[in-house]
C-alpha positions as CSV (number, residue, x, y, z in Angstrom):
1,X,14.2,76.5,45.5
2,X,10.5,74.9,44.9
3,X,11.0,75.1,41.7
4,X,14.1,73.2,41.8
5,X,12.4,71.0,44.1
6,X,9.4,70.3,41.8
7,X,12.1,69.9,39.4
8,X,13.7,67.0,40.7
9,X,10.4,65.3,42.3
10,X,9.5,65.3,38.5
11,X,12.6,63.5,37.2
12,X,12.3,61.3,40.2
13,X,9.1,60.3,39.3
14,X,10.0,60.0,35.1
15,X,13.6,58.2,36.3
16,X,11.0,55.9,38.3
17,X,8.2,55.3,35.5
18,X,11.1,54.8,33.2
19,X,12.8,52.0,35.3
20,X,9.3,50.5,35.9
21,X,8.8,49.8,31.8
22,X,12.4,48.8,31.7
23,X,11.9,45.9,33.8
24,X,7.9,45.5,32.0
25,X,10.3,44.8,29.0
26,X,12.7,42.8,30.2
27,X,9.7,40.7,31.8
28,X,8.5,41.0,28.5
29,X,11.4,40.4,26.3
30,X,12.2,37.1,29.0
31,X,8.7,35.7,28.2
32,X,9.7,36.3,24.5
33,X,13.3,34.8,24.5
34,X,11.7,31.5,26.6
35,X,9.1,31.4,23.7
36,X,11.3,31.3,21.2
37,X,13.4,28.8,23.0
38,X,10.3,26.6,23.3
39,X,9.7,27.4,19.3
40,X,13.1,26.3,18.6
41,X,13.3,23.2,20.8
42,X,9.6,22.3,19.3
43,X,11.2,23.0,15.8
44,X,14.3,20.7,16.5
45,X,12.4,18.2,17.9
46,X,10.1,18.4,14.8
47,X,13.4,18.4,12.4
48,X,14.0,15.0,14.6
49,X,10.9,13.5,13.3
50,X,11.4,14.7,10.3
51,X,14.4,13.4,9.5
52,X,14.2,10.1,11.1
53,X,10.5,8.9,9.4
54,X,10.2,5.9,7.7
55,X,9.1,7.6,4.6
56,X,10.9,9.7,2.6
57,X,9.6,13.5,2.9
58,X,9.4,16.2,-0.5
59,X,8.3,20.0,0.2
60,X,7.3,21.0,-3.7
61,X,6.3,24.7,-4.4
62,X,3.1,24.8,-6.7
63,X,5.2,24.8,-9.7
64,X,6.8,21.0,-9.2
65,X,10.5,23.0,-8.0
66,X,11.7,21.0,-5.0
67,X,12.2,22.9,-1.8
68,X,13.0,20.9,0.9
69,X,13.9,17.1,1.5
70,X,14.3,15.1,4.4
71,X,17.2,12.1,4.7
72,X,15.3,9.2,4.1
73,X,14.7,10.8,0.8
74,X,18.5,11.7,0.9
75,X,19.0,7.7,1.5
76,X,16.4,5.7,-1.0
77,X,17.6,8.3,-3.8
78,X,21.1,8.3,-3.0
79,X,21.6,11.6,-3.7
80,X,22.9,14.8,-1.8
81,X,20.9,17.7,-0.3
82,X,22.0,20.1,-2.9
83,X,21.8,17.5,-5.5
84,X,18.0,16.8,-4.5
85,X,17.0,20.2,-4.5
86,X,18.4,20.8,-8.5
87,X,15.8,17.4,-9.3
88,X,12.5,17.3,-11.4
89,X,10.6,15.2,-11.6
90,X,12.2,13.1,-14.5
91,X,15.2,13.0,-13.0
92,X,14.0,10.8,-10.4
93,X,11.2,8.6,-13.0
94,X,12.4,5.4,-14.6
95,X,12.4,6.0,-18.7
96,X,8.9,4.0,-18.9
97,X,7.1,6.3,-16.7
98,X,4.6,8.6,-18.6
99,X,5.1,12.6,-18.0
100,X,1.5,13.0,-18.9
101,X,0.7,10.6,-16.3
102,X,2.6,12.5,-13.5
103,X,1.0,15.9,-15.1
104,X,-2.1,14.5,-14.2
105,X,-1.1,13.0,-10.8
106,X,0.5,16.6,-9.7
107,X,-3.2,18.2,-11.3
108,X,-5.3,15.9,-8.8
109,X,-2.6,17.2,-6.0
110,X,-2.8,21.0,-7.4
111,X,-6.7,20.6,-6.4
112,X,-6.5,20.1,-3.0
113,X,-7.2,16.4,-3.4
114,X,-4.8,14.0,-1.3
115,X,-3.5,11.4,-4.3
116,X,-1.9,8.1,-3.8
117,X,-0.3,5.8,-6.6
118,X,2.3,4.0,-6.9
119,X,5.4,4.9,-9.3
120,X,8.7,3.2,-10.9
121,X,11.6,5.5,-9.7
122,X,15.6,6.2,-10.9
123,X,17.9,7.0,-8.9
124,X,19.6,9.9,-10.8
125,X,23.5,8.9,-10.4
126,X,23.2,5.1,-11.0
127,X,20.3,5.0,-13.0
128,X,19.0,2.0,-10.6
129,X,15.4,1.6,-11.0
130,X,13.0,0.7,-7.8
131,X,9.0,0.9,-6.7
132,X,7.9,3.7,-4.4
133,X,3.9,4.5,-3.3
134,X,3.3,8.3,-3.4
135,X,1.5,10.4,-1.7
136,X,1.0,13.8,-2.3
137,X,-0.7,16.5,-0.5
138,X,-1.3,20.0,-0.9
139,X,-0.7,22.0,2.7
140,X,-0.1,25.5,3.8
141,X,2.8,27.2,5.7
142,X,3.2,30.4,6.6
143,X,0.3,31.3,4.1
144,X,2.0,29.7,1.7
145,X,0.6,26.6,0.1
146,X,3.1,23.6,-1.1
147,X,2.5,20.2,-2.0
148,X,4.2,17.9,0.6
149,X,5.2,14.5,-1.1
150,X,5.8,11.3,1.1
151,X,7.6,8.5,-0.9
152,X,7.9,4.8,0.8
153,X,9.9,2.3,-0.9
154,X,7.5,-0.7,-2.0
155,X,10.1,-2.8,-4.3
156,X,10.5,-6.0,-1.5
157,X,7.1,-5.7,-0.9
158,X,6.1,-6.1,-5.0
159,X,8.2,-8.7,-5.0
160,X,6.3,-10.5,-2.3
161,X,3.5,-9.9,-3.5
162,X,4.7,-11.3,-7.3
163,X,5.8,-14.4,-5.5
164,X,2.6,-14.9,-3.7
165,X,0.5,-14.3,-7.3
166,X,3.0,-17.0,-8.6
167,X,2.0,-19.0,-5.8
168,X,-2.0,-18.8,-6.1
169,X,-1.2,-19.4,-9.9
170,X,0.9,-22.6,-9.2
171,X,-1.9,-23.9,-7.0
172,X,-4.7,-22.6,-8.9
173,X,-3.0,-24.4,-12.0
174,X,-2.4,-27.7,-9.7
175,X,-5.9,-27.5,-8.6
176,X,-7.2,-27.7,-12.2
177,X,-4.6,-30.5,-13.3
178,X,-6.2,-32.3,-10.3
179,X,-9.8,-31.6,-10.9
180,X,-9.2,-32.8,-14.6
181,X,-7.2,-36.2,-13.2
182,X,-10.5,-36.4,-10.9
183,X,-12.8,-35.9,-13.7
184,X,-11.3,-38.2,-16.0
185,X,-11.5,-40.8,-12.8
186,X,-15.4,-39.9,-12.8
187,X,-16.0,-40.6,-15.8
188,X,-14.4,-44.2,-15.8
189,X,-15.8,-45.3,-13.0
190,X,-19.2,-43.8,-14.6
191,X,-18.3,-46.1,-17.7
192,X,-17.0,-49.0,-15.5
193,X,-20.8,-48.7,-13.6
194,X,-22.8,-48.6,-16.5
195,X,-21.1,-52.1,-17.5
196,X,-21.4,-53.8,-14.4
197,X,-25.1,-52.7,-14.9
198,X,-25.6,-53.9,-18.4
199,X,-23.4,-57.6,-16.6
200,X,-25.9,-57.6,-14.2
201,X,-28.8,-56.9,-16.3
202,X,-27.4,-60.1,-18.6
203,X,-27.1,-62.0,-15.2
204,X,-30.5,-61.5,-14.3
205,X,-32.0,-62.6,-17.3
206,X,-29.9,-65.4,-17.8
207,X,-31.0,-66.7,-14.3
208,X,-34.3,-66.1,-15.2
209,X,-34.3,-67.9,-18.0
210,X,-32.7,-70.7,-16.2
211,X,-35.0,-70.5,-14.4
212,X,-38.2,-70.8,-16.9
213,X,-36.3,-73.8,-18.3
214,X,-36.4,-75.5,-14.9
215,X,-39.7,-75.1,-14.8
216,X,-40.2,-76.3,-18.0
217,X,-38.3,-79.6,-17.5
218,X,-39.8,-80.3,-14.2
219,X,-43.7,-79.7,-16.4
220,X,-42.5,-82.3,-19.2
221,X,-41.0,-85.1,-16.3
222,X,-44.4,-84.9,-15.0
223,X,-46.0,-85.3,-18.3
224,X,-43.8,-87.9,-19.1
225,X,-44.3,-89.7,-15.5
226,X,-48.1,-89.2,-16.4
227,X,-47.3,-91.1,-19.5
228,X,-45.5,-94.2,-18.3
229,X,-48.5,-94.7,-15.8
């Protein structure tokens, strides 16, 4: 009978440390299931961002293959997701561009170094060329390291700028016509002086020499006055 006491104080007490870790890990598992809820929210809100940035987002692995793409890039490239993710790097270059040149740019990226330039792009299914600044950027997710590549459409602003450069040129070639018309003024008015100089010089002689014969008439009227006396 003590025995079977014992028995059942023992279960009792097992039953009990039993329910007490069952309700540890549902405390637990609760404090798991609202991190992951957090992780998820963060992540959608994240994917929010992501997708709704002004710049168009490229996840490359080491190698150049494209892993990811947000839909800005989805938009400027007109392209689909599974269309993107089948692109290299020509696919998306206008025909002038220089694969050794982007060989290079992806090397500077491969070092860890951030790399900016800017680059002629295609878009693959109408072959319509446009301007887009790069930036690329070696990160690491997950232990994993990627180069992240953001891609901003620069084409209006080129075109301002061209416009503006056409503009300084304009006035910079108006401002020479000008300084030429100016010049050419200088100069004839430098010419026109030195005559009224060499007329006035004349002038002054000529009254100066009036002059001396003035005096020379009045000396022989008195002489002659001197005379008839």
């Amino acid at each position: 009978m003590g025995s079977s006491n014992k028995t059942q104080t023992q279960l009792f007490q097992e039953i009990t440390k039993l329910n007490k870790k069952i309700a540890e890990f549902e405390k637990s598992e609760s404090k798991l299931l609202s991190t992951v809820n957090k992780l998820k929210k963060s992540e959608n809100n994240l994917r929010v961002i992501y997708n709704n940035t002004h710049d168009a987002i490229i996840k490359h692995d080491l190698k150049g293959k494209i892993i990811e793409v947000n839909n800005k890039m989805l938009e400027i490239y007109k392209v689909n997701k599974d269309q993107a993710l089948t692109l290299s790097i020509t696919d998306i270059s206008a025909p002038d561009m220089s694969m050794e040149v982007a060989r290079n740019h992806w090397k500077k990226a491969l070092s860890g170094k951030e790399n900016v330039f800017e680059w002629h792009a295609k878009r693959p299914n109408e072959n319509s060329l446009f301007y887009v600044e790069v930036i690329h950027k070696k990160i690491k997710i997950n232990n994993e390291d990627y180069i992240l590549g953001n891609i901003r459409d620069i084409t209006e602003t080129k075109k301002v700028r061209k416009e503006v450069l056409k503009y300084r040129e304009h006035l910079e070639e108006l401002v020479q016509k000008r300084t030429k018309e100016l010049e050419k003024q200088s100069n004839k008015l430098e010419l026109q002086n030195k005559e009224l100089e060499s007329l006035n010089s004349v002038f002054v002689n000529r009254e100066f020499r009036i002059k001396e014969l003035k005096d020379e008439i009045q000396e022989l009227k008195q002489k002659y006055d001197i005379l008839d006396n």
